[in-house]
LUMSE-98353 format. One record per residue (C-alpha): x, y, z. Coordinates in steps of 0.5 Angstrom, whole numbers. Example, Ala and Ser with C-alpha at 12.3 -4.5 7.8 and 13.67 -1.06 7.14 Angstrom:
% LUMSE-98353
east=25; north=-9; up=16
east=27; north=-2; up=14
***
This chain:
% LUMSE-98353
east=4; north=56; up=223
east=7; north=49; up=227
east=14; north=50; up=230
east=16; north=46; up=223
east=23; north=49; up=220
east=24; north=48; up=213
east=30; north=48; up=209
east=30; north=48; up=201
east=37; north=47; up=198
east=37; north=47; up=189
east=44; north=43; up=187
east=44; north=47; up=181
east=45; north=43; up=175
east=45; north=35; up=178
east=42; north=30; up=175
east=42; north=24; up=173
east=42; north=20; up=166
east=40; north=14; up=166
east=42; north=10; up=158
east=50; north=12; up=161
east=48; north=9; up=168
east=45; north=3; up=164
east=51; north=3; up=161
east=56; north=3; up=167
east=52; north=-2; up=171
east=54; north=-5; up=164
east=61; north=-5; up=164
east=62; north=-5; up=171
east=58; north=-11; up=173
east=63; north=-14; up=167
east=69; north=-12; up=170
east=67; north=-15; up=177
east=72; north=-20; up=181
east=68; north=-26; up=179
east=68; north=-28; up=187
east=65; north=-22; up=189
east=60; north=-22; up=184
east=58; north=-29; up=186
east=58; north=-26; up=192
east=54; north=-21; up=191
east=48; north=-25; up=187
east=48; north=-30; up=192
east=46; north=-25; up=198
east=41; north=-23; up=193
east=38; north=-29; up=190
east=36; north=-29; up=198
east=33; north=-22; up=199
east=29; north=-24; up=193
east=27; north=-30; up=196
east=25; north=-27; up=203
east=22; north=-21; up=200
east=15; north=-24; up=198
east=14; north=-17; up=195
east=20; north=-18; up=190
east=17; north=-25; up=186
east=18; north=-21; up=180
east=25; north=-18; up=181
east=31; north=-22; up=178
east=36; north=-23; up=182
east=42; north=-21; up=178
east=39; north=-15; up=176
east=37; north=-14; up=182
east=45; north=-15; up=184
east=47; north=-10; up=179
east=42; north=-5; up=181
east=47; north=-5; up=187
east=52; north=-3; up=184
east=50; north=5; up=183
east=51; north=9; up=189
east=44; north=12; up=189
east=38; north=7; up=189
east=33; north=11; up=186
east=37; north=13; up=180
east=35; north=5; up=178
east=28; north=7; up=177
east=25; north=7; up=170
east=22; north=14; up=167
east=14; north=13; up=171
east=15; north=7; up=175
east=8; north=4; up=177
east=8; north=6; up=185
east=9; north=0; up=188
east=14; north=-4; up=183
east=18; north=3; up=185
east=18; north=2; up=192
east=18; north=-6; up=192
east=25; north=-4; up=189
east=28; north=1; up=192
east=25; north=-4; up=199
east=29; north=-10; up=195
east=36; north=-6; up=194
east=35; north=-3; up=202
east=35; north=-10; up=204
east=41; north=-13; up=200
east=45; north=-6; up=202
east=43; north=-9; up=209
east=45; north=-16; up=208
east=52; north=-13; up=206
east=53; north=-10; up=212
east=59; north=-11; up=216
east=62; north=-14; up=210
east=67; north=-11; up=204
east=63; north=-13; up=199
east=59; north=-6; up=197
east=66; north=-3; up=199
east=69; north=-7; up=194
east=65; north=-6; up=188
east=64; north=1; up=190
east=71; north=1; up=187
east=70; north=-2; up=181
east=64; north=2; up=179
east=68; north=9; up=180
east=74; north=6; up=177
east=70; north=5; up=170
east=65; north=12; up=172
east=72; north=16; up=170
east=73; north=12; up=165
east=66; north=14; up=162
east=67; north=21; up=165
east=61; north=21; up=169
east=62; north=26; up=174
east=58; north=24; up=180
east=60; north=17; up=181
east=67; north=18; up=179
east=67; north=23; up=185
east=67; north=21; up=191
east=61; north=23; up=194
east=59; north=18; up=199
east=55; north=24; up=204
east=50; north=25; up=198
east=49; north=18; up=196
east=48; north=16; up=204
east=43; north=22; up=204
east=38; north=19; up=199
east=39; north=13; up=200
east=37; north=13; up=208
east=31; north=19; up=206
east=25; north=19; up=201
east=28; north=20; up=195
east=24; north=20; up=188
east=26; north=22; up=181
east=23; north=29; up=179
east=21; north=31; up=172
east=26; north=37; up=170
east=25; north=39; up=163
east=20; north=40; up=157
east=13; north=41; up=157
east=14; north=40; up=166
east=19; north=46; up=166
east=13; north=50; up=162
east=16; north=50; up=155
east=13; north=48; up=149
east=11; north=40; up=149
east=16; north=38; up=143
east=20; north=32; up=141
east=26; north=32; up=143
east=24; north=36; up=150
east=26; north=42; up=151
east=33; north=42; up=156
east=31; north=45; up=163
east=35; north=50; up=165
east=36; north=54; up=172
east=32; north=60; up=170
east=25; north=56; up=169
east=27; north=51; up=175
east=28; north=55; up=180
east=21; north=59; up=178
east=18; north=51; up=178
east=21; north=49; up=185
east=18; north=56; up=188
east=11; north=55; up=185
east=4; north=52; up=186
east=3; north=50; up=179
east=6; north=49; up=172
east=9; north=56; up=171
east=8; north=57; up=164
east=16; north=60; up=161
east=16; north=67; up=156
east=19; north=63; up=150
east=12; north=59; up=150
east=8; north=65; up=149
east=13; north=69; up=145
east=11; north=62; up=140
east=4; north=61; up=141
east=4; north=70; up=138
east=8; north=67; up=133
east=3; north=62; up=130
east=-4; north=67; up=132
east=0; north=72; up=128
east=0; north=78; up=135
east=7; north=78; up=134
east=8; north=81; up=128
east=3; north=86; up=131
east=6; north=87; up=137
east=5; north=94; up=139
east=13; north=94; up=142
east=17; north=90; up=136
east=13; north=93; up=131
east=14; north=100; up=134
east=22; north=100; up=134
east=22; north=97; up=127
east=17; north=102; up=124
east=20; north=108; up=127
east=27; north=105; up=125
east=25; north=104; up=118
east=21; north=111; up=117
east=27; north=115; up=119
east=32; north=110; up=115
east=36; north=110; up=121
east=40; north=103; up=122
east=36; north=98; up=126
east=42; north=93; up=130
east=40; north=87; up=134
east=43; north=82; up=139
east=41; north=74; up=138
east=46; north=68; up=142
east=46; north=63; up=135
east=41; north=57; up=139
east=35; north=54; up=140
east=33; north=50; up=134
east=30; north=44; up=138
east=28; north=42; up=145
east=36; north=39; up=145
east=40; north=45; up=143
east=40; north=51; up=148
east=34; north=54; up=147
east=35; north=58; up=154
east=36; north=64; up=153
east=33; north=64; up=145
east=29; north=60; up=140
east=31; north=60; up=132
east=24; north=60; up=131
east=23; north=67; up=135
east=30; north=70; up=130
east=26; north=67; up=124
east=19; north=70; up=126
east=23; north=78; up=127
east=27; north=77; up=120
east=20; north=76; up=117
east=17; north=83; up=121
east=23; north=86; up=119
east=24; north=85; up=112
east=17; north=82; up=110
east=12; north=87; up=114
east=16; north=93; up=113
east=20; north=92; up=108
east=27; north=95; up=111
east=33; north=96; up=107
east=38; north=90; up=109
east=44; north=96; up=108
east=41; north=99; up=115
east=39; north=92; up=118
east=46; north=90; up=123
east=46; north=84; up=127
east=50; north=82; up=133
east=50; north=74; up=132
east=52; north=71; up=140
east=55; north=65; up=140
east=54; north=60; up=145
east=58; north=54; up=147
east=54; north=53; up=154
east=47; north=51; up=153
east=48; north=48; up=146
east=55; north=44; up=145
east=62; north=48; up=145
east=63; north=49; up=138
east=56; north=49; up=135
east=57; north=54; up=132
east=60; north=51; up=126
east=59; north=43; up=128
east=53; north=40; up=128
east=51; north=34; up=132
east=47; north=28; up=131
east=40; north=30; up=134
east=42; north=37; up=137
east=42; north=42; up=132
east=48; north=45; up=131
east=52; north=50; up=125
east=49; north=55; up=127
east=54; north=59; up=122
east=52; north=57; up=116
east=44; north=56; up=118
east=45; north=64; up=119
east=48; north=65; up=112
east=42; north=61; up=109
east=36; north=65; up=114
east=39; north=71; up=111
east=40; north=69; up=104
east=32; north=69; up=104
east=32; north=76; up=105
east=39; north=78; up=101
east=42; north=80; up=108
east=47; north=76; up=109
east=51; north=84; up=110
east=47; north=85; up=115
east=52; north=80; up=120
east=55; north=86; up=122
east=58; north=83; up=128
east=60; north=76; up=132
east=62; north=75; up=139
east=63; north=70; up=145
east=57; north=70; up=150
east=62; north=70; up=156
east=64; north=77; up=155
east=56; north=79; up=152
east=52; north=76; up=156
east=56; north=77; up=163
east=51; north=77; up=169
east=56; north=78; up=175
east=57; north=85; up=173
east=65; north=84; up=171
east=66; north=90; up=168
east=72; north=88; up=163
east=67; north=83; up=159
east=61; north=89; up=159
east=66; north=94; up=156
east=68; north=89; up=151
east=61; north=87; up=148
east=59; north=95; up=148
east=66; north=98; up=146
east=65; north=92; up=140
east=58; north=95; up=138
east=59; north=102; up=139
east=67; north=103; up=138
east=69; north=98; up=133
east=74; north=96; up=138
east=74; north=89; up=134
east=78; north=83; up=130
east=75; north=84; up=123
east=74; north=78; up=118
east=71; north=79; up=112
east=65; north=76; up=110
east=61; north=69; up=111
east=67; north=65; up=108
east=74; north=69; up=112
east=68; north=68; up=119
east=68; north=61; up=118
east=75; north=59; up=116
east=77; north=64; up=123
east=71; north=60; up=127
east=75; north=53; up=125
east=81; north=57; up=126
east=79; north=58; up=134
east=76; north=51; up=135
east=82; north=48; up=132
east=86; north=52; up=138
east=82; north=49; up=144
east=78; north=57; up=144
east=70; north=55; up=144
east=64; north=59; up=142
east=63; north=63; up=149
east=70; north=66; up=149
east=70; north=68; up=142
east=73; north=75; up=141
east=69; north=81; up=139
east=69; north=80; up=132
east=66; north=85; up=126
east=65; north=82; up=119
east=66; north=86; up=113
east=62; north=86; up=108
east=67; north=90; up=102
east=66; north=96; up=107
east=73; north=99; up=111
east=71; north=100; up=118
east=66; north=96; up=121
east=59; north=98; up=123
east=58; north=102; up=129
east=52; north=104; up=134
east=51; north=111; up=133
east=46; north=116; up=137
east=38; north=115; up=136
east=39; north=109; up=133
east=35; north=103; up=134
east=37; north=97; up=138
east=33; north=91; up=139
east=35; north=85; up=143
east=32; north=78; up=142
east=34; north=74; up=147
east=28; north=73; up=153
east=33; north=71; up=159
east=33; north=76; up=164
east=39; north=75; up=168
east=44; north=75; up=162
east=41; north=81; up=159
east=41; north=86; up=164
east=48; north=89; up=164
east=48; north=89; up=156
east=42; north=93; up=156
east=44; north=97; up=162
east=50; north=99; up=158
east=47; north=101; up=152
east=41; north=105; up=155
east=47; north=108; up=159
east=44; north=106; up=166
east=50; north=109; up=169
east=47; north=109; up=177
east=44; north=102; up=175
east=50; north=99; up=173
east=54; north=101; up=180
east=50; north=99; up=184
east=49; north=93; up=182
east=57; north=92; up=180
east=58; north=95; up=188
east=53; north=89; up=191
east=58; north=84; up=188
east=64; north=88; up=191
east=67; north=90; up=185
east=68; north=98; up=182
east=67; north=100; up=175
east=71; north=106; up=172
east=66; north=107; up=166
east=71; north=110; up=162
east=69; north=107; up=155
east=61; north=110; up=157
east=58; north=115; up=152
east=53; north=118; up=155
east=51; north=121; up=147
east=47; north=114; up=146
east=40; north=115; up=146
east=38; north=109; up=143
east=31; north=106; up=142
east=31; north=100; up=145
east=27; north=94; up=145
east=27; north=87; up=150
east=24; north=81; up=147
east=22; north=81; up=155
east=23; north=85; up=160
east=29; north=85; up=164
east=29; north=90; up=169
east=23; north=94; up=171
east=28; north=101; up=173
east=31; north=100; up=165
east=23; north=100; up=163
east=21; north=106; up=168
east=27; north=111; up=168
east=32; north=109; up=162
east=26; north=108; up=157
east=28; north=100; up=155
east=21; north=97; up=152
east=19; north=90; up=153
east=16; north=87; up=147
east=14; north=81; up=153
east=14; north=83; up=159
east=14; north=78; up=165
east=9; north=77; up=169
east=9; north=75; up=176
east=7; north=68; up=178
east=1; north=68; up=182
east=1; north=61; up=185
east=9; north=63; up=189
east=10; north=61; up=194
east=15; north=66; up=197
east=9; north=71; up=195
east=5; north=68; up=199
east=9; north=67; up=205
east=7; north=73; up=208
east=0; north=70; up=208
east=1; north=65; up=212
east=7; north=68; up=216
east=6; north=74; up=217
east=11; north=75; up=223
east=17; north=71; up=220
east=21; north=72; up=215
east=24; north=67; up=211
east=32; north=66; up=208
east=35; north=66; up=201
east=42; north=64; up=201
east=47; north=64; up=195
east=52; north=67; up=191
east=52; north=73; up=186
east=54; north=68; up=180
east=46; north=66; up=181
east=44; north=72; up=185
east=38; north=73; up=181
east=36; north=65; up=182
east=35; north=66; up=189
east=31; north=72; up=188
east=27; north=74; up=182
east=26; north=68; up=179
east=25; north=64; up=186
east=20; north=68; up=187
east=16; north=68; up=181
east=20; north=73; up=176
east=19; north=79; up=182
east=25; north=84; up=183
east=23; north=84; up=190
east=19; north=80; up=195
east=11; north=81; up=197
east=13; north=85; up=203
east=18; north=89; up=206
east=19; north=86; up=212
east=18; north=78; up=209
east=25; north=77; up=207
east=32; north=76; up=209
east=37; north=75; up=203
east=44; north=73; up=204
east=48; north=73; up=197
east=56; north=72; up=197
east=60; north=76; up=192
east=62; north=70; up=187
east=70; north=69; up=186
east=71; north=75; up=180
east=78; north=78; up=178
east=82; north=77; up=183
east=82; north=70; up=183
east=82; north=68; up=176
east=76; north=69; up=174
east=74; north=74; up=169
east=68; north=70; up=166
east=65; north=64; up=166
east=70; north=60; up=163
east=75; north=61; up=168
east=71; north=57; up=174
east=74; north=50; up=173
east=80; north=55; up=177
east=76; north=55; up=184
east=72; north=49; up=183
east=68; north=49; up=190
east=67; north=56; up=189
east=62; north=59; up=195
east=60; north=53; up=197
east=64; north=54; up=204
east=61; north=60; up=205
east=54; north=58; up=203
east=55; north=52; up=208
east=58; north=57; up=213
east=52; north=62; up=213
east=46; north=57; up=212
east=50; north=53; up=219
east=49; north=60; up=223
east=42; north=62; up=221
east=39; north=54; up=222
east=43; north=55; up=230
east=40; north=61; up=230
east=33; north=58; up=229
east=30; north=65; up=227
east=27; north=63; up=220
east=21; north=58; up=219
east=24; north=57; up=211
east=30; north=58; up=208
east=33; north=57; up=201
east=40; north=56; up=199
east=43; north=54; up=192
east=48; north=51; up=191
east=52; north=52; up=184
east=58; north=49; up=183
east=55; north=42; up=179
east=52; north=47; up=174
east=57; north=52; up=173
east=63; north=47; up=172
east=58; north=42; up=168
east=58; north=47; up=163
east=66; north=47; up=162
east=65; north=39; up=160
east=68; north=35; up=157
east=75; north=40; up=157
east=75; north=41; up=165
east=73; north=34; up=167
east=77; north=34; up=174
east=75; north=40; up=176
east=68; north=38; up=174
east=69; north=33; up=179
east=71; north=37; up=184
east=66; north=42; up=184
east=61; north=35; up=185
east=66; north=33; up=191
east=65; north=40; up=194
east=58; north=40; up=194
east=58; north=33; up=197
east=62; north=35; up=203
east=58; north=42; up=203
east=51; north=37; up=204
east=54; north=33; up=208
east=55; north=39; up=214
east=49; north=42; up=213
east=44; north=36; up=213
east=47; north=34; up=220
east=46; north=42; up=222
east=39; north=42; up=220
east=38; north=35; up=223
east=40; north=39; up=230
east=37; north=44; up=231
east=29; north=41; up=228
east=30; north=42; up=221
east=26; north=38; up=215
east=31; north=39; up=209
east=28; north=39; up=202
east=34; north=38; up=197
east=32; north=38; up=189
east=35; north=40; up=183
east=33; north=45; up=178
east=35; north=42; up=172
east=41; north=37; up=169
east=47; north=38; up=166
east=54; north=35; up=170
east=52; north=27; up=169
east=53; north=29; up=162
east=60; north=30; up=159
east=58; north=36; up=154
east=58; north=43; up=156
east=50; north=43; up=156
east=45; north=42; up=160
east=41; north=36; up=160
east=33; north=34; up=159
east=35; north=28; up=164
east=30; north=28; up=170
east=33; north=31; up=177
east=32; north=27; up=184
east=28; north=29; up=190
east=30; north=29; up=197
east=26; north=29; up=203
east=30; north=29; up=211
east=26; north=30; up=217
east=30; north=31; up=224
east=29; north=25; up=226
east=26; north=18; up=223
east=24; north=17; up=216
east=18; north=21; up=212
east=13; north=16; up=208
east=12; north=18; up=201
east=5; north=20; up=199
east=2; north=15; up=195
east=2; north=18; up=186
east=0; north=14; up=181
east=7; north=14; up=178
east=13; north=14; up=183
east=15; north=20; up=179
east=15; north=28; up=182
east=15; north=34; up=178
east=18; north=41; up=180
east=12; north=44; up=182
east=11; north=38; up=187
east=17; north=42; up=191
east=13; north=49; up=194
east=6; north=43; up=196
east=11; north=39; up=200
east=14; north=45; up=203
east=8; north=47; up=205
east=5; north=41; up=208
east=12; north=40; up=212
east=10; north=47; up=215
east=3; north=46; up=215
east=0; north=51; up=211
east=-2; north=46; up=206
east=-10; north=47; up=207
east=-8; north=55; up=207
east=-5; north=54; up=199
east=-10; north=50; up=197
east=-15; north=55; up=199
east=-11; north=60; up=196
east=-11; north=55; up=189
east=-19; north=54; up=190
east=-19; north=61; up=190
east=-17; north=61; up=182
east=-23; north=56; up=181
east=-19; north=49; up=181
east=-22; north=45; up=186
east=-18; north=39; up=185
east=-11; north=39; up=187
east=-6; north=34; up=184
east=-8; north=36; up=177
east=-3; north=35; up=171
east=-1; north=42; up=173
east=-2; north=43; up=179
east=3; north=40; up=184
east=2; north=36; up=190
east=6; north=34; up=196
east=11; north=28; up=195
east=11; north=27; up=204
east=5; north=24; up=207
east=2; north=28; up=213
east=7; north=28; up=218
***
């Protein structure tokens, strides 16, 4: 392999939103002095004039393209190759022609002053590093959701999330997500025959033993969550359980998790125009149909549910409510929607919902008992593995997860006389499968085309570096490398996962991070500056999570949100100028929108993608759209090290000969 190193940085959660920028460049080109937009037009105007490739460009749009920080993010969605490049080449020239003058220092000003006003976060910070490094490198939009994120191909898409991003990033070729499949079983009728679902329901019936399951209320449509679990997926396993086999509602027991962070913040009981939403009410309806609606037993946040950092107090809260009736108690449907409303009115969102049990005429809420049975129908591994863990009593497991991230359970509240028959709409752990006998309805099957997985192919005597923090430690590792617990070889990876900001600080669940808004990213830029010095890796991969983490608690923590962003401006800034020293090329991408919007969701917005070399500036390989998608990403890293010609013999190797297909990826670089 050539003497080229590679590092990749995912800014988790940094897209951009194009109808808001619309409307920015709108308001602050009205709000301009009028002698620096005369200014402005003018030297415009002489750029057009002197551009023979900018004949068709206006010169006012072209004065107010000027006025956002990052070039690129003018582009329209697909822009024809050269109408892209002739554009961002005009915006280059009048950027340059206002050099050494105060003009675009000026209407930089006004365009951030009307970006708080508007509460978009990426221009209302100060970030002039980023914007400078994707203006002064190759920069493309990249296509971050929906059917290029390996989803079902609906309308509207559905929202990227970090999961799937990091699998696209990684990968040679779309990488098809397990919601898809779980739907196309739905609709060919295998769900209901699945041997795993099926088994768990029937055996449960059989015995008339009480049957309990866990869904986050989400997913309707593309726009409304559906990142950890999809409605129609809820509706499909009613139908199997009370259609197919007939259960007795009485013995049926539901958790209902509410969301908050992929859907909107109070989606449990609003709804929004569009984007779903009433989840409450959709849930009394859907239960209606079968006269279950008693088998809502009970509902709870999914920041103490679906922890993912191992944070014990949030573990222990979801099991005790479901195995100990340690519970608020609410009785029925109509007392559970006047609390919700309660709660919302009191600035409490759906994540932080306590541990509540709904009462149906009986006196003590329903509890998990010995031999019952358990189903958990949310797909997303990352946030079901401590739930799951805990519930198949998985002691070993769980420390040794909670011990990596620097924190020591007590474990008091386990019982250890469970013995639940349990079922996983996917499966979330492999150990949880082999030694504490959780099913996977779904298993997950590694990506064959990862690039990670390959790497020792190509590089057998180098190894390569993953950075990040315990917050989004399974993102780089299991699902960078293609949904594999551990890398191809034993001796190909190297991992560097710093433990996340937990208790100590203030932070007992993903809530409570707008309290250390830049969280690890000095760390992160610390261990990325010693292992670029040290010229050891040919590939490195880092994540950097503020933008993602803080994004999701919008529009209440707008400030730190900024901060968050400012923080990776500042964390980018020292990296690239590193790498740049010790010969690094620098790939930056995103795995999916979310801090451009002023909502706690993510976005189905595209991301940018740039690409650095340690010295001059790459030329962008020709497409038919000046457009990328995520899995363009691995092909560039690729064509950088120089192995380009080993994956394509890897992907002929499968039967596809012709490589820039619509599924397979290509790189964004011309030959360096």
């Amino acid at each position: 392999m050539p003497e080229r190193r590679v590092l990749l940085i995912v800014l988790d959660g940094l897209g951009y939103n194009r109808e808001r920028l619309a409307t920015l460049k709108e308001e602050a080109w009205a709000n301009l002095p009028a002698n620096l937009s005369s200014l402005l037009l003018t030297q415009a105007e002489s750029v057009v004039t002197r551009d023979s490739g900018a004949v068709d460009l206006d010169p006012e749009k072209l004065a107010a393209d000027a006025l956002l920080p990052v070039a690129a993010e003018n582009l329209p969605e697909n822009s024809g190759f050269d109408d892209a490049t002739a554009r961002l080449r005009s915006l280059e020239a009048l950027t340059a022609a206002s050099a050494g003058t105060d003009v675009l220092e000026n209407v930089a000003g006004v365009v951030q002053a009307q970006a708080v006003r508007l509460r978009y976060v990426p221009i209302a910070a100060n970030a002039g590093h980023l914007a400078d490094i994707r203006n002064s490198n190759l920069t493309i939009p990249t296509h971050a959701s929906g059917r290029w994120a390996g989803f079902e191909d609906v309308d509207p898409p559905v929202q990227g999330n970090s999961d799937t991003g990091h699998q696209q990033i990684s990968n040679l070729r779309l990488a098809p997500q397990l919601p898809l499949e779980i739907t196309q079983s739905i609709d060919d009728g295998s769900f209901f025959r699945n041997p795993e679902l099926a088994g768990v329901v029937s055996r449960a019936v059989a015995d008339r033993r009480p049957l309990n399951f866990s869904y986050l209320l989400s997913g309707v449509g593309g726009a409304d969550g559906r990142v950890h679990s999809a409605w129609n997926h809820l509706e499909a396993f009613l139908r199997l359980v009370f259609e197919v086999h007939n259960a007795d509602p009485r013995l049926v027991h539901m958790q209902a998790i509410l969301d908050g962070r992929d859907s909107p913040d109070t989606s449990s009981m609003t709804t929004q125009s569009g984007r779903g939403g009433g989840y409450i009410d959709r849930l009394e309806e859907l239960l209606a149909r079968y006269g279950a609606e008693r088998s809502l037993a009970w509902v709870i946040g999914r920041n103490q549910a679906m922890d993912r950092d191992y944070r014990e107090p949030n573990v222990r809260a979801d099991y005790v409510s479901l195995t100990g009736g340690e519970n608020a108690t609410v009785r029925g449907f109509s007392e559970l929607k006047r609390t919700l409303t309660r709660l919302h009115r009191n600035g409490v969102v759906d994540g932080d919902v306590p541990a509540t049990a709904v009462l149906h005429g009986a006196t003590y809420p329903a509890r998990i008992g010995p031999g019952d049975a358990f189903v958990d129908l949310n797909f997303r591994a990352d946030r079901q593995r401590a739930k799951i863990a805990s519930l198949a009593g998985a002691r070993n497991f769980l420390e040794r997860e909670s011990n990596s991230r620097g924190r020591n359970w007590t474990f008091e509240w386990m019982r250890t006389d469970l013995n639940l028959d349990i079922c996983g709409l996917a499966d979330y752990h492999p150990e949880l499968g082999a030694r504490y006998g959780v099913n996977a309805a779904f298993p997950n099957r590694p990506h064959r085309d990862n690039l990670l997985s390959l790497f020792p192919l190509f590089a057998p005597n180098d190894q390569y570096l993953l950075v990040g923090e315990s917050v989004k430690e399974l993102h780089m590792g299991y699902f960078i490398r293609g949904r594999r617990e551990e890398p191809a070889t034993s001796n190909c990876e190297v991992r560097n996962i710093v433990p996340s900001f937990g208790e100590q600080e203030g932070v007992v669940n993903d809530s409570d991070v707008y309290k250390v808004p830049p969280m690890r990213s000095a760390e992160i830029t610390g261990a990325l500056v010693e292992a670029m010095s040290a010229r050891r890796y040919p590939l490195i991969c880092a994540n950097l999570a503020g933008a993602d983490m803080l994004g999701h608690l919008l529009p209440r923590h707008f400030d730190a949100a900024v901060a968050a962003y400012e923080a990776v401006d500042v964390a980018l800034a020292r990296i690239v100028t590193v790498a740049r020293d010790f010969g690094y090329h620098v790939v930056v991408t995103s795995d999916h929108g979310n801090v451009e919007d002023d909502t706690s969701s993510h976005s189905v917005n595209d991301v940018l993608t740039t690409v650095i070399a340690p010295r001059g500036r790459l030329i962008p390989a020709r497409r038919e759209v000046y457009q990328a998608k995520l899995f363009d990403v691995s092909w560039t890293i690729g064509r950088i090290l120089g192995v380009e010609e080993d994956l394509k013999r890897h992907i002929a190797s499968a039967g596809d000969t012709s490589i820039g297909g619509p599924d397979v990826g290509r790189p964004i670089v011309e030959p360096i």
